[in-house]
C-alpha positions in Angstrom: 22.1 -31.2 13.3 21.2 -27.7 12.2 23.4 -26.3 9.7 23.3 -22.6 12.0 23.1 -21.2 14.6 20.6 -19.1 16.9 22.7 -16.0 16.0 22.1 -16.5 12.5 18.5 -16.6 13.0 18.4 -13.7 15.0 20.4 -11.9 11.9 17.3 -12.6 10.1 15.2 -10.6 12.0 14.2 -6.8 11.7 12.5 -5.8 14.9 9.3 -4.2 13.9 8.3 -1.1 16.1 5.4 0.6 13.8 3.0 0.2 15.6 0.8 3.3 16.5 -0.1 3.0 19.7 3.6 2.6 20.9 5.2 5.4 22.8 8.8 7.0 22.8 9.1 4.5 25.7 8.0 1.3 24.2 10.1 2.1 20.9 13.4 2.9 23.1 12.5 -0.6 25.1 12.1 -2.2 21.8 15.1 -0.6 20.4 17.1 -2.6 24.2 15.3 -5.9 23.2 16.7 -5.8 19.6 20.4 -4.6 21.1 20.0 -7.4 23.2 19.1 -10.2 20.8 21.6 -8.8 17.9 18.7 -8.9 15.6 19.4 -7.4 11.9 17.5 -4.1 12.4 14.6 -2.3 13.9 12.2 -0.9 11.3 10.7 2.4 13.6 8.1 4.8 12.9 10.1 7.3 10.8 10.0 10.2 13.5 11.6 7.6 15.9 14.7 6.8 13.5 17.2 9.5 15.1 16.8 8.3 18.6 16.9 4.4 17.3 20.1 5.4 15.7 21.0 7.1 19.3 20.2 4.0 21.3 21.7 1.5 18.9 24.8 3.1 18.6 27.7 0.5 18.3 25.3 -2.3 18.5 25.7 -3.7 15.5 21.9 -3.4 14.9 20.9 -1.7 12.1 18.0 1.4 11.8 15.1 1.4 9.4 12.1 2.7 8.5 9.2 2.8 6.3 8.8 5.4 3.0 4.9 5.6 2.0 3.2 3.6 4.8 1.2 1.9 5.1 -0.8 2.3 1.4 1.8 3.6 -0.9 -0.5 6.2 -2.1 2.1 9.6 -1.2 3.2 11.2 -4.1 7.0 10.0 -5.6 8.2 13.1 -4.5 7.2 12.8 -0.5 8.1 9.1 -1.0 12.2 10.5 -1.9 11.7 13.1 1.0 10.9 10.8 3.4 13.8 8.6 2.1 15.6 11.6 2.4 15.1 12.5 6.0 15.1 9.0 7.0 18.6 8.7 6.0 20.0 12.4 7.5 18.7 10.7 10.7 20.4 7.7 10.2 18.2 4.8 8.7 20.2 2.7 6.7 17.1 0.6 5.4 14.2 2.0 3.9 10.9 -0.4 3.4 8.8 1.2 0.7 5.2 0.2 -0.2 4.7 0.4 -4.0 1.7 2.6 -5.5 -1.0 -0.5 -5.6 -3.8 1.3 -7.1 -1.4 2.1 -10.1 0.2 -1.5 -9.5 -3.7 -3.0 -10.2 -4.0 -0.5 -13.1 -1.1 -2.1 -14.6 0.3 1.5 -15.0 3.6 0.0 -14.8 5.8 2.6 -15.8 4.5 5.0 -13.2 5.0 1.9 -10.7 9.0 1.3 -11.9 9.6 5.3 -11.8 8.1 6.0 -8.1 10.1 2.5 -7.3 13.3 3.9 -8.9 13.2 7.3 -7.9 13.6 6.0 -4.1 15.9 3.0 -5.2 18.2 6.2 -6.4 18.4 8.2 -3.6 19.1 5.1 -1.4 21.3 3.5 -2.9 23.5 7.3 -3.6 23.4 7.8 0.2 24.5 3.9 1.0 21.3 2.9 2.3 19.2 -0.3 1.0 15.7 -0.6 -0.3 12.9 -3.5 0.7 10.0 -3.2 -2.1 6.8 -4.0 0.2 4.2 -5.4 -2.5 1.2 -6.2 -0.5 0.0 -8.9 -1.6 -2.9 -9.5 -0.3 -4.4 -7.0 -3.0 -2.5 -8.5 -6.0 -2.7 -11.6 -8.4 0.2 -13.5 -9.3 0.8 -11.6 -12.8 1.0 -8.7 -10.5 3.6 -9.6 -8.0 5.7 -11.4 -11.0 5.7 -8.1 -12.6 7.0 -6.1 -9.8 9.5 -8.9 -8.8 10.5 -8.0 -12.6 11.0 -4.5 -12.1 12.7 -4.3 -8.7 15.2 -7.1 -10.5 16.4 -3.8 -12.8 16.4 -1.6 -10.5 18.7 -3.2 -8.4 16.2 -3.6 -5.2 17.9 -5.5 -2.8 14.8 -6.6 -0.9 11.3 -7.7 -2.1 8.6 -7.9 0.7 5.3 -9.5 1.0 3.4 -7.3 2.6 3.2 -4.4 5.6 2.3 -6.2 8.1 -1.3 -4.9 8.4 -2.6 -6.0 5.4 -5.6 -8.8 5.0 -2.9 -11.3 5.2 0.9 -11.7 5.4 3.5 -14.3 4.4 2.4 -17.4 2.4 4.5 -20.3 1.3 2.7 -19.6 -2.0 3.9 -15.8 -2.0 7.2 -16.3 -1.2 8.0 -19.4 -3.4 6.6 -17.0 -6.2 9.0 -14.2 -5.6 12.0 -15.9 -4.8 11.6 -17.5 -8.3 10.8 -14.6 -9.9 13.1 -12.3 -8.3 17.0 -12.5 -9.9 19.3 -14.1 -7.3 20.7 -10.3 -6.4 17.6 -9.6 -4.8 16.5 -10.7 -1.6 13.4 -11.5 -0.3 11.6 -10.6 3.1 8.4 -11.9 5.0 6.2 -9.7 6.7 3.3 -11.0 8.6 2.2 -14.5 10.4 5.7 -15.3 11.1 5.6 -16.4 14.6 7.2 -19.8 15.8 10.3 -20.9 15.4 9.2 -23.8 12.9 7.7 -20.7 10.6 11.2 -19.4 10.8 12.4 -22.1 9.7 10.0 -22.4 7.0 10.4 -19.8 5.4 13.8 -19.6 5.4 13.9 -23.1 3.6 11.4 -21.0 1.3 14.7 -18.6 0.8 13.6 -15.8 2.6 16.6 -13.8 4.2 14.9 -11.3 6.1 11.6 -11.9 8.7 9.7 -8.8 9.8 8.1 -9.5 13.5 6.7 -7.9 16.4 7.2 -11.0 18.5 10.7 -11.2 17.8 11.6 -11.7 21.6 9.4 -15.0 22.2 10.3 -15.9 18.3 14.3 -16.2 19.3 13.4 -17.7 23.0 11.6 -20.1 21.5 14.6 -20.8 18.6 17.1 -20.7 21.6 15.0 -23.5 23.5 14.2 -25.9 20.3 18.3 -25.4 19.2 19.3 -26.4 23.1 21.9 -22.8 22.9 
């Protein structure tokens, strides 16, 4: 017998609705279908975040967004805008892609300051921070590195990847970073998670958070394999 429940699943979920092709309609019918499952959050395409915060309103759902997607490559200081404006419009988690050209040049302390400078501002106005790595780019010395610095700077998520990437979750990655990550930070998949037995995989991996686009036959799928 399962130690949870199908709601607990769901509250692992954060609806992705970045895609670019969606439309003011498909993001407000996205924005139902999360309502309606009580997933975690919605992660929207920032100029979508005040009418997400509209539509879930009382939900219990929560509103994110993405800072410097999908490469990373903005400058720190339109990384902490975008935080910024994000936040006025009521996103209360913010999933950040690192710098990865400076992450492969090792230029590490460039890396932790454009990290922290958003880690600040989030964490002053209430909101929390998901570190996206992509991994697909990195070796392991790199992702241990970053799981390193998002430990100090008090990160409360560490991701695998965007989503649209070369690849997404692994066992491999996500065994890595849990280990490496200190136990205050969490750690989210992005990418390939599609079944219910994935799900569950990864979560026996540790992972707290699963970012999907096919959330609503995901959870159908949990809610016929858990009999609920």
């Amino acid at each position: 017998m399962a130690d949870f429940k199908l709601a607990d699943l769901a509250k692992m979920f954060d609806h992705s609705l970045l895609q670019p092709n969606l439309t003011d309609a498909d993001l407000e019918k996205g924005c139902q279908l999360a309502r309606e499952y009580q997933v975690a959050s919605v992660c929207i395409k920032p100029y979508g975040v005040a009418k997400a915060a509209e539509w879930l309103k009382g939900s219990g759902v929560l509103v994110g967004t993405v800072i410097g997607f999908p490469h990373g490559g903005h400058l720190t200081k339109i990384k902490v805008a975008e935080a910024e404006a994000a936040m006025a419009d009521g996103a209360v988690e913010l999933d950040m892609v690192v710098n990865i050209g400076k992450v492969l040049s090792k230029e590490y302390v460039f890396v932790r300051d454009d990290i922290a400078a958003v880690v600040e501002t989030a964490h002053r106005n209430g909101a929390k921070v998901k570190v996206i790595f992509e991994n697909s780019f990195l070796q392991d010395e790199h992702k241990i590195e970053l799981c390193k610095i998002c430990g100090e700077l008090q990160v409360d998520w560490v991701k695998t990847s965007t989503g649209y990437g070369e690849s997404g979750a692994t066992d491999h990655d996500l065994a890595l970073m849990r280990k490496h990550s200190p136990a205050h930070v969490q750690v989210k998949a992005a990418g390939g998670v599609r079944t219910y037995e994935r799900v569950l995989a990864v979560r026996a991996l540790g992972v707290t958070r699963v970012g999907a686009t096919a959330t609503k036959a995901i959870l159908d799928e949990c809610r016929q394999k858990m009999g609920e």
